[in-house]
PDB file with one MODEL, atoms N, CA, C and O in Angstrom:
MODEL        1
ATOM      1  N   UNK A   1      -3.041 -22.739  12.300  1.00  0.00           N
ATOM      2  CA  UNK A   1      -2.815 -23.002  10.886  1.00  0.00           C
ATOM      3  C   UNK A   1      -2.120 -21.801  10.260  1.00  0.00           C
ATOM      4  O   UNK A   1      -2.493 -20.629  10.299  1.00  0.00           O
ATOM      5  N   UNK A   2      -0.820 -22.415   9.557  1.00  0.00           N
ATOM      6  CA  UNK A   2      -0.048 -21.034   8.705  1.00  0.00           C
ATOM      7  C   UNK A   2      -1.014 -20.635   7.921  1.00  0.00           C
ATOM      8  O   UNK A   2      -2.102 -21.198   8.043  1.00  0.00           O
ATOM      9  N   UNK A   3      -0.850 -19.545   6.906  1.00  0.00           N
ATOM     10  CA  UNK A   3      -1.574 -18.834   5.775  1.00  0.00           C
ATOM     11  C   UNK A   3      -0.527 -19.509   4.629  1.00  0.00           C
ATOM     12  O   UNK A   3       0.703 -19.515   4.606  1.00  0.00           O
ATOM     13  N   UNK A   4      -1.387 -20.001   3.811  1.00  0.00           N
ATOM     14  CA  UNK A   4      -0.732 -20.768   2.309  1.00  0.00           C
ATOM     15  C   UNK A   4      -0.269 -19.987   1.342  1.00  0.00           C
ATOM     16  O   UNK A   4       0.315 -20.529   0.404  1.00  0.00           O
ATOM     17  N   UNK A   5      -0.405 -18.775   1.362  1.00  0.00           N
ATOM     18  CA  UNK A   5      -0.131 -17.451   0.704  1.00  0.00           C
ATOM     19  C   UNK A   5       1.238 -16.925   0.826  1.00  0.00           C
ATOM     20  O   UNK A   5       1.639 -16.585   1.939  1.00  0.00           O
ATOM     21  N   UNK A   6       1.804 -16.851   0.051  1.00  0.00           N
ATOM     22  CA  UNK A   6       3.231 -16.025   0.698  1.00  0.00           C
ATOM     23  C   UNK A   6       2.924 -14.988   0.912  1.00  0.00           C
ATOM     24  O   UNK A   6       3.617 -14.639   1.868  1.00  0.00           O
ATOM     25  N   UNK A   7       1.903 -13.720   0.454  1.00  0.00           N
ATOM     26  CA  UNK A   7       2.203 -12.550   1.045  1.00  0.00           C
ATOM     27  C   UNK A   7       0.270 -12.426   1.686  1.00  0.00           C
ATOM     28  O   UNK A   7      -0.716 -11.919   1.151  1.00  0.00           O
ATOM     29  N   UNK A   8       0.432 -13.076   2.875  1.00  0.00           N
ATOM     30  CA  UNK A   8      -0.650 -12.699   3.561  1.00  0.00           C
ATOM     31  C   UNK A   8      -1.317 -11.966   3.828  1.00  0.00           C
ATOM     32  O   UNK A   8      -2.443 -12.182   4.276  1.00  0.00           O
ATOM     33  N   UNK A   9      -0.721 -10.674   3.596  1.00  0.00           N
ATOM     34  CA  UNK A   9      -1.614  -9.761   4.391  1.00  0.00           C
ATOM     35  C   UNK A   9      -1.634  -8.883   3.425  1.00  0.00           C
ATOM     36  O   UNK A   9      -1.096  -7.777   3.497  1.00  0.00           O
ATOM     37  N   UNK A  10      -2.443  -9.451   2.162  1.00  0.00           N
ATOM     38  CA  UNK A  10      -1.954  -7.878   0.967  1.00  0.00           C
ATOM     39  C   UNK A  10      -3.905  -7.389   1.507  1.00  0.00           C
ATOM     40  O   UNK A  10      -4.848  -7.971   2.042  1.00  0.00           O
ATOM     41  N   UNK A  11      -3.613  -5.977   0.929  1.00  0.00           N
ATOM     42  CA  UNK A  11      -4.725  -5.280   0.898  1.00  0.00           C
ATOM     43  C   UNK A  11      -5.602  -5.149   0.415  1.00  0.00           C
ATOM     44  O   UNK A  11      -5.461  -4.741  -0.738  1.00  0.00           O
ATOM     45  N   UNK A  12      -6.873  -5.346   0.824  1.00  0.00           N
ATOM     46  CA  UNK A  12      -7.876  -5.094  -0.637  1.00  0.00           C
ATOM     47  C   UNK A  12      -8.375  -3.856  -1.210  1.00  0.00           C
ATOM     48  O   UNK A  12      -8.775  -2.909  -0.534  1.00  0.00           O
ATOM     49  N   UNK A  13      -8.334  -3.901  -2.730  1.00  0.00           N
ATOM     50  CA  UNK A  13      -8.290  -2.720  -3.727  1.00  0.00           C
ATOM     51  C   UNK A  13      -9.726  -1.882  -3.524  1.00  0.00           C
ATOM     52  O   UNK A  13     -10.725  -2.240  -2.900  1.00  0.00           O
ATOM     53  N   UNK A  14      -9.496  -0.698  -4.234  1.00  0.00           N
ATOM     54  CA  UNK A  14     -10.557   0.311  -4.204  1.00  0.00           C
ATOM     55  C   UNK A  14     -11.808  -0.730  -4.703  1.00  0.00           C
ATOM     56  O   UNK A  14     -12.987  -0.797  -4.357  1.00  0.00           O
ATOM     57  N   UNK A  15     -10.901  -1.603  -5.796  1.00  0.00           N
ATOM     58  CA  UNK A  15     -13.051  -1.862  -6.218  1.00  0.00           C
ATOM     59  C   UNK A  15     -13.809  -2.739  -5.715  1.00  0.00           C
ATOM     60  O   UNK A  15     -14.856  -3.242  -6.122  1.00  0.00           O
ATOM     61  N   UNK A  16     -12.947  -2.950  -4.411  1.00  0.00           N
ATOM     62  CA  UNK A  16     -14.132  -3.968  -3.350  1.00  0.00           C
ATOM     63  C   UNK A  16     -14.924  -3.145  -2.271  1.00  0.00           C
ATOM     64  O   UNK A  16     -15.777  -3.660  -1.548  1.00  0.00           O
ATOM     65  N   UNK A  17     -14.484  -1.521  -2.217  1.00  0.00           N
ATOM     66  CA  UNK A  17     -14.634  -0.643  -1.600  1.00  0.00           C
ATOM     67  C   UNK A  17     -16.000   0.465  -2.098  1.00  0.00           C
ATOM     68  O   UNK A  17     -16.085   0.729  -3.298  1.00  0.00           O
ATOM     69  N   UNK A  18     -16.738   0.900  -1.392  1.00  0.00           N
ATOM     70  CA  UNK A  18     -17.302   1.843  -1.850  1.00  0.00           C
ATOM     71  C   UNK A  18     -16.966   3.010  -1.420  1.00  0.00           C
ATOM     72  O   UNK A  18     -17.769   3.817  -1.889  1.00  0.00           O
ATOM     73  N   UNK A  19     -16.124   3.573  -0.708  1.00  0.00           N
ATOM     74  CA  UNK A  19     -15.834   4.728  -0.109  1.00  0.00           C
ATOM     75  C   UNK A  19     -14.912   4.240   1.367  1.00  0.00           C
ATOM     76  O   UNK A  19     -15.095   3.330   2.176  1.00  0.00           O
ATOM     77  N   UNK A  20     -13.552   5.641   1.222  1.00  0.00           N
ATOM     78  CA  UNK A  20     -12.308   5.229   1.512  1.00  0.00           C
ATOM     79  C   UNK A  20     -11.993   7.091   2.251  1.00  0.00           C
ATOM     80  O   UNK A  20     -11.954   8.091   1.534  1.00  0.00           O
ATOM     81  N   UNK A  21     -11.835   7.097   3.591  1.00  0.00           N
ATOM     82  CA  UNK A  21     -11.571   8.356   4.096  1.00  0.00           C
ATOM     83  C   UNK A  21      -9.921   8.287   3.669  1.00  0.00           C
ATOM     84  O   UNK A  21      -9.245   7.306   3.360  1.00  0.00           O
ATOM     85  N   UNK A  22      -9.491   9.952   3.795  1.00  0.00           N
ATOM     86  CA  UNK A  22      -8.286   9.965   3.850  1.00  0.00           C
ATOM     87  C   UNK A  22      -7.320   9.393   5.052  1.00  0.00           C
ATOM     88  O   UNK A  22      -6.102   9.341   4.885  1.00  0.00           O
ATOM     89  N   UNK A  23      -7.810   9.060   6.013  1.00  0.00           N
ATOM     90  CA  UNK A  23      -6.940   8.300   7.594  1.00  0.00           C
ATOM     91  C   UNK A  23      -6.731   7.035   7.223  1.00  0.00           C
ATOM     92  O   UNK A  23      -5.697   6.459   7.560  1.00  0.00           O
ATOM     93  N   UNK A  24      -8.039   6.208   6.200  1.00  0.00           N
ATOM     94  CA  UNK A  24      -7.454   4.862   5.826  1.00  0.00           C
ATOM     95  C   UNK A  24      -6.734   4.888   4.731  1.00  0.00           C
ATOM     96  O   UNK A  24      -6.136   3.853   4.439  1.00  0.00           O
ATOM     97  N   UNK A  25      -6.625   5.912   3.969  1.00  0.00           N
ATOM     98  CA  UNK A  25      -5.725   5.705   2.579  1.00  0.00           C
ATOM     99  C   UNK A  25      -4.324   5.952   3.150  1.00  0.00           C
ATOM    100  O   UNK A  25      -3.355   5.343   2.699  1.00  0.00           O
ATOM    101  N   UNK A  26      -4.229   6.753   4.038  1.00  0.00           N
ATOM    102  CA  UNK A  26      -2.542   7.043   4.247  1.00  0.00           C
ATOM    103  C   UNK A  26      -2.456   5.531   4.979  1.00  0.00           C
ATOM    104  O   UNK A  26      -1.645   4.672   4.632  1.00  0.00           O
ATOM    105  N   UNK A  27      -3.475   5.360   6.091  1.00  0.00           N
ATOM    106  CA  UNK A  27      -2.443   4.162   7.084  1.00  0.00           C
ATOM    107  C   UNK A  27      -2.198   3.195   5.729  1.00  0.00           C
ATOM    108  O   UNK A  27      -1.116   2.608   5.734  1.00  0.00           O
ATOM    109  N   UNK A  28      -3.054   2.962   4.593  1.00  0.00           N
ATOM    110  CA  UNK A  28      -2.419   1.383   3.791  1.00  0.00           C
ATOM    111  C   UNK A  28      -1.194   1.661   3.473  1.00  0.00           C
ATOM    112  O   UNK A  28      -0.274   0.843   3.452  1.00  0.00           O
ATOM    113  N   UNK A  29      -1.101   3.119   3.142  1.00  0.00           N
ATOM    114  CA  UNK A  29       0.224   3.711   2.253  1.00  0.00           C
ATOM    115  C   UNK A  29       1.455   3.189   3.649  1.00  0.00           C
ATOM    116  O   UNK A  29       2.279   2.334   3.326  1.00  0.00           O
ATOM    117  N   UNK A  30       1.482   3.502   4.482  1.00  0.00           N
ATOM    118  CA  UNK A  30       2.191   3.377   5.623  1.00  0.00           C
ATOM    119  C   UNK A  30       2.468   1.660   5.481  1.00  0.00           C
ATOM    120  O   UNK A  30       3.546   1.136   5.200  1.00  0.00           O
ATOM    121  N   UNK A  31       1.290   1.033   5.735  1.00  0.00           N
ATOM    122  CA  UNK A  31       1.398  -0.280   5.824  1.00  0.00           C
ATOM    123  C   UNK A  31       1.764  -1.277   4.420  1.00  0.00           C
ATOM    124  O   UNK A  31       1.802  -2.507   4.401  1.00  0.00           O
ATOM    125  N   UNK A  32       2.025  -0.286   3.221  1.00  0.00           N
ATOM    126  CA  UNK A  32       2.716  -0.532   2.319  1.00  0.00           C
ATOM    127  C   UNK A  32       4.589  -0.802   2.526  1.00  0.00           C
ATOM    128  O   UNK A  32       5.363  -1.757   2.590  1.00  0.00           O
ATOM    129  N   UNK A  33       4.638   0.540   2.568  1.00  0.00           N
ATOM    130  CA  UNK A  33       5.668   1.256   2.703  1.00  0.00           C
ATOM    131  C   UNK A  33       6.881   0.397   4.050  1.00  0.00           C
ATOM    132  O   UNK A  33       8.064   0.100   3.882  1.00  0.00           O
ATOM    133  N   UNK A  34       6.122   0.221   5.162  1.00  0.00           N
ATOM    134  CA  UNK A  34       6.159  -0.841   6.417  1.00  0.00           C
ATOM    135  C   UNK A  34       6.834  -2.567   6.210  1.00  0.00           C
ATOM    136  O   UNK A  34       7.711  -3.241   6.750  1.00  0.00           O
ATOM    137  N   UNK A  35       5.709  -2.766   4.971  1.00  0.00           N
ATOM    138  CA  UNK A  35       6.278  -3.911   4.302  1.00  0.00           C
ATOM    139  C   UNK A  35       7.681  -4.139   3.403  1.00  0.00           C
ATOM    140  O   UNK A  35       8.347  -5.173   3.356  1.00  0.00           O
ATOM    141  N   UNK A  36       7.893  -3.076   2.818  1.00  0.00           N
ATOM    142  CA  UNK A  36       9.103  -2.728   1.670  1.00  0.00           C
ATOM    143  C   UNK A  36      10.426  -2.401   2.900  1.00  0.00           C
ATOM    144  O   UNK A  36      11.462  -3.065   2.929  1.00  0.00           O
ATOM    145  N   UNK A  37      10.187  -1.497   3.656  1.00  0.00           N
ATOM    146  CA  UNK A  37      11.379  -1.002   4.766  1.00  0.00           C
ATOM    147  C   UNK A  37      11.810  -2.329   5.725  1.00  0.00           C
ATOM    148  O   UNK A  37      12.952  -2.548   6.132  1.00  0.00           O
ATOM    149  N   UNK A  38      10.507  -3.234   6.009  1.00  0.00           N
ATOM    150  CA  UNK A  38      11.451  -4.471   7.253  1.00  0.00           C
ATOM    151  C   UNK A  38      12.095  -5.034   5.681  1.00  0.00           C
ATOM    152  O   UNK A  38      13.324  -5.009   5.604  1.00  0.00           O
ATOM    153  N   UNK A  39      11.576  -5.371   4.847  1.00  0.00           N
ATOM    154  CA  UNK A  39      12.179  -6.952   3.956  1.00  0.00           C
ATOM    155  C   UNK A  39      13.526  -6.243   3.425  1.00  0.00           C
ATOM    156  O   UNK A  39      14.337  -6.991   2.879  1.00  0.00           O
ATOM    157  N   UNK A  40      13.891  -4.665   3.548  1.00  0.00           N
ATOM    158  CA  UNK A  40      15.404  -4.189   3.043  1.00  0.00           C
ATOM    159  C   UNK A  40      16.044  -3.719   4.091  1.00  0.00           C
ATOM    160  O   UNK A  40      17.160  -3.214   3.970  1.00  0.00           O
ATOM    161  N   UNK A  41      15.316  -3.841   5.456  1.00  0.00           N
ATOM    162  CA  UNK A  41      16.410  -4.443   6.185  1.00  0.00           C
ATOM    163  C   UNK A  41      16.589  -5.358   6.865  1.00  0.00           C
ATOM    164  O   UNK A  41      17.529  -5.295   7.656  1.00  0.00           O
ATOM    165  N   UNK A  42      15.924  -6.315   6.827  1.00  0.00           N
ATOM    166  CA  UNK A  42      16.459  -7.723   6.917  1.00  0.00           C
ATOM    167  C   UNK A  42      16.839  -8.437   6.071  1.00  0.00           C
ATOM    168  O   UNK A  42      16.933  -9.563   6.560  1.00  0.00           O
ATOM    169  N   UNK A  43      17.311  -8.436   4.366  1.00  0.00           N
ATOM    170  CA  UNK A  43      17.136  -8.988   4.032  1.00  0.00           C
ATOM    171  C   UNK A  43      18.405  -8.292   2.780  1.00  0.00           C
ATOM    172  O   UNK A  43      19.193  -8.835   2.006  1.00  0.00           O
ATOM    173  N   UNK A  44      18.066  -6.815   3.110  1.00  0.00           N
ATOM    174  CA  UNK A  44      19.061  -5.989   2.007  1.00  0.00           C
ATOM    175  C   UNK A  44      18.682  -5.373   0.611  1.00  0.00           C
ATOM    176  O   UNK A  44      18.527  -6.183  -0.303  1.00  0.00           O
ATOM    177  N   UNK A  45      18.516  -4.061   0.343  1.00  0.00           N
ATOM    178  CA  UNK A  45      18.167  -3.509  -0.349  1.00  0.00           C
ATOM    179  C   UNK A  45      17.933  -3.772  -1.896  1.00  0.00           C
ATOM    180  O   UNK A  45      17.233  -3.156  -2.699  1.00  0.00           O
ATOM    181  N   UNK A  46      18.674  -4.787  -2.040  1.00  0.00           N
ATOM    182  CA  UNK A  46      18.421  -5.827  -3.048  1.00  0.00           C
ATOM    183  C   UNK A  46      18.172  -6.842  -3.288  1.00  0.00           C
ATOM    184  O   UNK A  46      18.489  -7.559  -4.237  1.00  0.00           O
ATOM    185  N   UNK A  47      17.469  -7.025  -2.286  1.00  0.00           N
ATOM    186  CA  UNK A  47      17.089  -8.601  -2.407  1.00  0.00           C
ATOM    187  C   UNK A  47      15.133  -8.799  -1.952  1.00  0.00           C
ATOM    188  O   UNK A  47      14.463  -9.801  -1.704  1.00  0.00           O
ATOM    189  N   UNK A  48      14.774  -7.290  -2.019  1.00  0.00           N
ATOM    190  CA  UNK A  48      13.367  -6.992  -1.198  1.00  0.00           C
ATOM    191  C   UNK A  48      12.378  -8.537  -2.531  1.00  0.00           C
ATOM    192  O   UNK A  48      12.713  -9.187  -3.521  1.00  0.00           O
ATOM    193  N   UNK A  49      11.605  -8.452  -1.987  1.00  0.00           N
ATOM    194  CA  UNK A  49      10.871  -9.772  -2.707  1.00  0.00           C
ATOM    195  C   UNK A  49       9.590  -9.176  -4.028  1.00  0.00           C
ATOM    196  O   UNK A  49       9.010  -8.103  -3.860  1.00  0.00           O
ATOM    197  N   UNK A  50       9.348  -9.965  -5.137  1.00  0.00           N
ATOM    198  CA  UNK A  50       8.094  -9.718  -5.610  1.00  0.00           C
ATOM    199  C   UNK A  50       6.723  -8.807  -5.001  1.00  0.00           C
ATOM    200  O   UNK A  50       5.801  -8.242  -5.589  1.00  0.00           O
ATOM    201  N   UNK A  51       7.027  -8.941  -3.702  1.00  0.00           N
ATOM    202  CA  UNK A  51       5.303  -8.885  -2.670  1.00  0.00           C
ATOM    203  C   UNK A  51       5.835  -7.149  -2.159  1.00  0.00           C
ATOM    204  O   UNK A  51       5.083  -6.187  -1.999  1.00  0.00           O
ATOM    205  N   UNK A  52       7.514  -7.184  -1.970  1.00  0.00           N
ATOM    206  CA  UNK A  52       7.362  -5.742  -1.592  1.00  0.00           C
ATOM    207  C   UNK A  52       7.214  -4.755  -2.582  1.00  0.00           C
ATOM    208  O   UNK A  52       6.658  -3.677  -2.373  1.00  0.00           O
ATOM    209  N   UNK A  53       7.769  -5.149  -3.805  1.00  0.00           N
ATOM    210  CA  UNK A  53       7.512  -4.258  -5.045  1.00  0.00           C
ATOM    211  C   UNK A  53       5.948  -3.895  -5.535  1.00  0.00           C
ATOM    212  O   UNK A  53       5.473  -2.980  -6.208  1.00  0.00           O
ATOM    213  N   UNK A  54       5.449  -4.941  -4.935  1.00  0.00           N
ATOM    214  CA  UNK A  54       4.301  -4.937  -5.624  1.00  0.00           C
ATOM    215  C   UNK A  54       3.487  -3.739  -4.091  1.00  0.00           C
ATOM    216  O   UNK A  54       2.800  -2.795  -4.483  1.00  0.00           O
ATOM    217  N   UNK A  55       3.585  -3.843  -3.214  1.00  0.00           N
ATOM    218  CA  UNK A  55       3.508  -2.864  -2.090  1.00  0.00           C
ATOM    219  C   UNK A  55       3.707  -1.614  -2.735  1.00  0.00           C
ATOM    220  O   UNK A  55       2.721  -0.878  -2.777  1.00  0.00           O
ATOM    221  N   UNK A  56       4.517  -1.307  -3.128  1.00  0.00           N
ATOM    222  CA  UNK A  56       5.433   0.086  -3.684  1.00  0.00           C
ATOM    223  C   UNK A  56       4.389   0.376  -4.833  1.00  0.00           C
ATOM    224  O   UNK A  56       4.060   1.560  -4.901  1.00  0.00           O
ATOM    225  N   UNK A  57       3.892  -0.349  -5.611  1.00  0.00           N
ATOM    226  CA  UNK A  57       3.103  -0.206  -6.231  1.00  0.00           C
ATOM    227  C   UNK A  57       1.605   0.535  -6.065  1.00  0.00           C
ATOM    228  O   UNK A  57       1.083   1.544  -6.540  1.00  0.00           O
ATOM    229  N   UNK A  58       1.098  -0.797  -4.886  1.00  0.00           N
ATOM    230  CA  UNK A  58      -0.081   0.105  -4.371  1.00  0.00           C
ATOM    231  C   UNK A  58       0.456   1.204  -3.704  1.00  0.00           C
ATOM    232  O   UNK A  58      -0.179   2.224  -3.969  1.00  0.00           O
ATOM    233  N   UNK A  59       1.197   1.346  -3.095  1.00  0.00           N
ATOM    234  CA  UNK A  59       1.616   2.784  -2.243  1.00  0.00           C
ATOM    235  C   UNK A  59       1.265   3.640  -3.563  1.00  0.00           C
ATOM    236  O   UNK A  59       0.420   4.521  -3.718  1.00  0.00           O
ATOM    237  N   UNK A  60       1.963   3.224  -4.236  1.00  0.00           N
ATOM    238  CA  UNK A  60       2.237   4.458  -5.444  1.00  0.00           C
ATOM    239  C   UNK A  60       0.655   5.042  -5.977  1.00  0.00           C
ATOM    240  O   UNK A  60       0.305   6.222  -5.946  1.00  0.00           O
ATOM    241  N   UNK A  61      -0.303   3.689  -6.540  1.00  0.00           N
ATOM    242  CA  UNK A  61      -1.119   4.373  -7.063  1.00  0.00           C
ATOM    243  C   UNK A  61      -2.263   4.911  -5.909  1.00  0.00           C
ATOM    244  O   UNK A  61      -3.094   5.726  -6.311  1.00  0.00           O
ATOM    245  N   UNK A  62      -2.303   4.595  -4.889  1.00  0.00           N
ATOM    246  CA  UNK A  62      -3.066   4.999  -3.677  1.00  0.00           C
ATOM    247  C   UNK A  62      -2.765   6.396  -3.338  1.00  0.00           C
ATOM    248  O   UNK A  62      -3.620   7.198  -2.964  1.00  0.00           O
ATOM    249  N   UNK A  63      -1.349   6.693  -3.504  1.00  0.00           N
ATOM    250  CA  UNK A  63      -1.125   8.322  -3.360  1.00  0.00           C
ATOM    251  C   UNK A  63      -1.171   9.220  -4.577  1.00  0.00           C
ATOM    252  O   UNK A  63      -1.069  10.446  -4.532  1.00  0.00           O
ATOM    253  N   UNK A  64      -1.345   8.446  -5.739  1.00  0.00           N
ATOM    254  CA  UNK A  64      -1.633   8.992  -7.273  1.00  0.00           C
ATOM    255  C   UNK A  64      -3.214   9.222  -7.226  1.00  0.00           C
ATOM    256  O   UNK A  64      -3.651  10.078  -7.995  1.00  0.00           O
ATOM    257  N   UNK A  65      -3.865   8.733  -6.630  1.00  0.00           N
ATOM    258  CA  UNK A  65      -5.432   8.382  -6.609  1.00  0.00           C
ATOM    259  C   UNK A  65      -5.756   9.729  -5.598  1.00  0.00           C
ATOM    260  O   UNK A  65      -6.638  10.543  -5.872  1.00  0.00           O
ATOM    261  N   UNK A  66      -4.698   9.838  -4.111  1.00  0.00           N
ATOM    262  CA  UNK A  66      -5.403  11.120  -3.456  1.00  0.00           C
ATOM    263  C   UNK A  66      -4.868  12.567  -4.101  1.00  0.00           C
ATOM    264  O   UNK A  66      -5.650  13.503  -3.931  1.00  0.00           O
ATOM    265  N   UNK A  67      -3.626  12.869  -4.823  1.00  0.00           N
ATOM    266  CA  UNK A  67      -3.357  13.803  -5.362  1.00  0.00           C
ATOM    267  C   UNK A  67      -4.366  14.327  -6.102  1.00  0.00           C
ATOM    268  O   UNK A  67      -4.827  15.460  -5.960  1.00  0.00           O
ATOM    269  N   UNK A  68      -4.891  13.091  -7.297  1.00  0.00           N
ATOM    270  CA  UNK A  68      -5.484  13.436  -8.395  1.00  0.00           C
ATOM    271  C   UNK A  68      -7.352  13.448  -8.341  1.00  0.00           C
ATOM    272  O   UNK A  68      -8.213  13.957  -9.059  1.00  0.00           O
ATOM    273  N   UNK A  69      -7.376  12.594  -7.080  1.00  0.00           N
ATOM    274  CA  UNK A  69      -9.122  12.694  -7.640  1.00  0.00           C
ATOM    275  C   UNK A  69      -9.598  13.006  -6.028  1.00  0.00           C
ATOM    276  O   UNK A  69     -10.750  13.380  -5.804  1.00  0.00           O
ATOM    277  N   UNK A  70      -8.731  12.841  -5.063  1.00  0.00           N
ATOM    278  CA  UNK A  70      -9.423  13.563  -3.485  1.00  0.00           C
ATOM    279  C   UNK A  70      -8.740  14.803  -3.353  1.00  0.00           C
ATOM    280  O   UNK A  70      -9.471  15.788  -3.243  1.00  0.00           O
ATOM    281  N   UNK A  71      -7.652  14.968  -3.338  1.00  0.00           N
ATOM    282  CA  UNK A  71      -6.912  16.618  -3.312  1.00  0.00           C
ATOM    283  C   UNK A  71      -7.406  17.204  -4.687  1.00  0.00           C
ATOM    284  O   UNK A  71      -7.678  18.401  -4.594  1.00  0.00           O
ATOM    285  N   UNK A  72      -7.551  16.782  -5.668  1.00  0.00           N
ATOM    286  CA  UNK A  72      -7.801  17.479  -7.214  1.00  0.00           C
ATOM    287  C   UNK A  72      -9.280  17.583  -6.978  1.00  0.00           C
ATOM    288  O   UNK A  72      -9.774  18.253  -7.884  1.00  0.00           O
ATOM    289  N   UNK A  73     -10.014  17.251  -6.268  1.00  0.00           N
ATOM    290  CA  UNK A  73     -11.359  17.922  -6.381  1.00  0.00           C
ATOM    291  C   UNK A  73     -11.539  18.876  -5.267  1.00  0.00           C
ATOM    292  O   UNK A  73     -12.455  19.689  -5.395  1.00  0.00           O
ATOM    293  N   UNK A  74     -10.917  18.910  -4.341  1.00  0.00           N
ATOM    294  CA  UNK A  74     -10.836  20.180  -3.306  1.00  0.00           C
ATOM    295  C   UNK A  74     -11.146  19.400  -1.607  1.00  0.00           C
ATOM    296  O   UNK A  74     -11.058  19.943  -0.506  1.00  0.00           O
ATOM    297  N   UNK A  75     -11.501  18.049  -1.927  1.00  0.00           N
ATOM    298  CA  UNK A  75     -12.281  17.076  -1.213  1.00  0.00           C
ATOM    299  C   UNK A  75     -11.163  16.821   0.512  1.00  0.00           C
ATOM    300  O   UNK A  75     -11.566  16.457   1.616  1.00  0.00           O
ATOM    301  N   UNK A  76     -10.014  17.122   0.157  1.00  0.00           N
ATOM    302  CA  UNK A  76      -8.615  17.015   1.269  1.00  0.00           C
ATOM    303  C   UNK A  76      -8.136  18.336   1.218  1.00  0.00           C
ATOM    304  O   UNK A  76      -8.505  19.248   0.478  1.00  0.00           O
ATOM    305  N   UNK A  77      -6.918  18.332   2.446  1.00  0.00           N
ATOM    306  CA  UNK A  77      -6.378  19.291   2.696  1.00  0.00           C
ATOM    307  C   UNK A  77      -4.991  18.564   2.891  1.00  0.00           C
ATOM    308  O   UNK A  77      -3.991  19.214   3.196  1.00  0.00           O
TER     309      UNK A  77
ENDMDL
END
């Protein structure tokens, strides 16, 4: 059976989470980032879809989140 979803495999957010090491925050960022790089090049740098922007998004605030509240408390290196 396909998935009825167009973007299947999105990630689930911090607030289903109670605690998140830094090895899984980079791989989502990766597996963000993963998603945005195949759909512009298969598809062309302008034409990436709703689902990859929205990727770029979580990338974005997932690495705004370790700057500011896991590196900003001393908690990473």
């Amino acid at each position: 059976m396909r998935p009825t979803s167009p973007h299947p495999h999105t990630q689930v957010g911090r607030e289903d989470e109670f605690s998140i090491n830094r090895t899984q925050m980079l791989a989502r960022i990766r597996v963000c980032m993963g998603g945005t790089v195949a759909e512009e090049l298969v598809f062309g740098a302008g034409e990436v879809s709703s689902g990859a922007t929205d990727d770029l998004r979580q990338a974005t605030e997932m690495a705004r989140y370790m700057v500011t509240q896991v590196w900003g408390e001393g908690m990473g290196e």
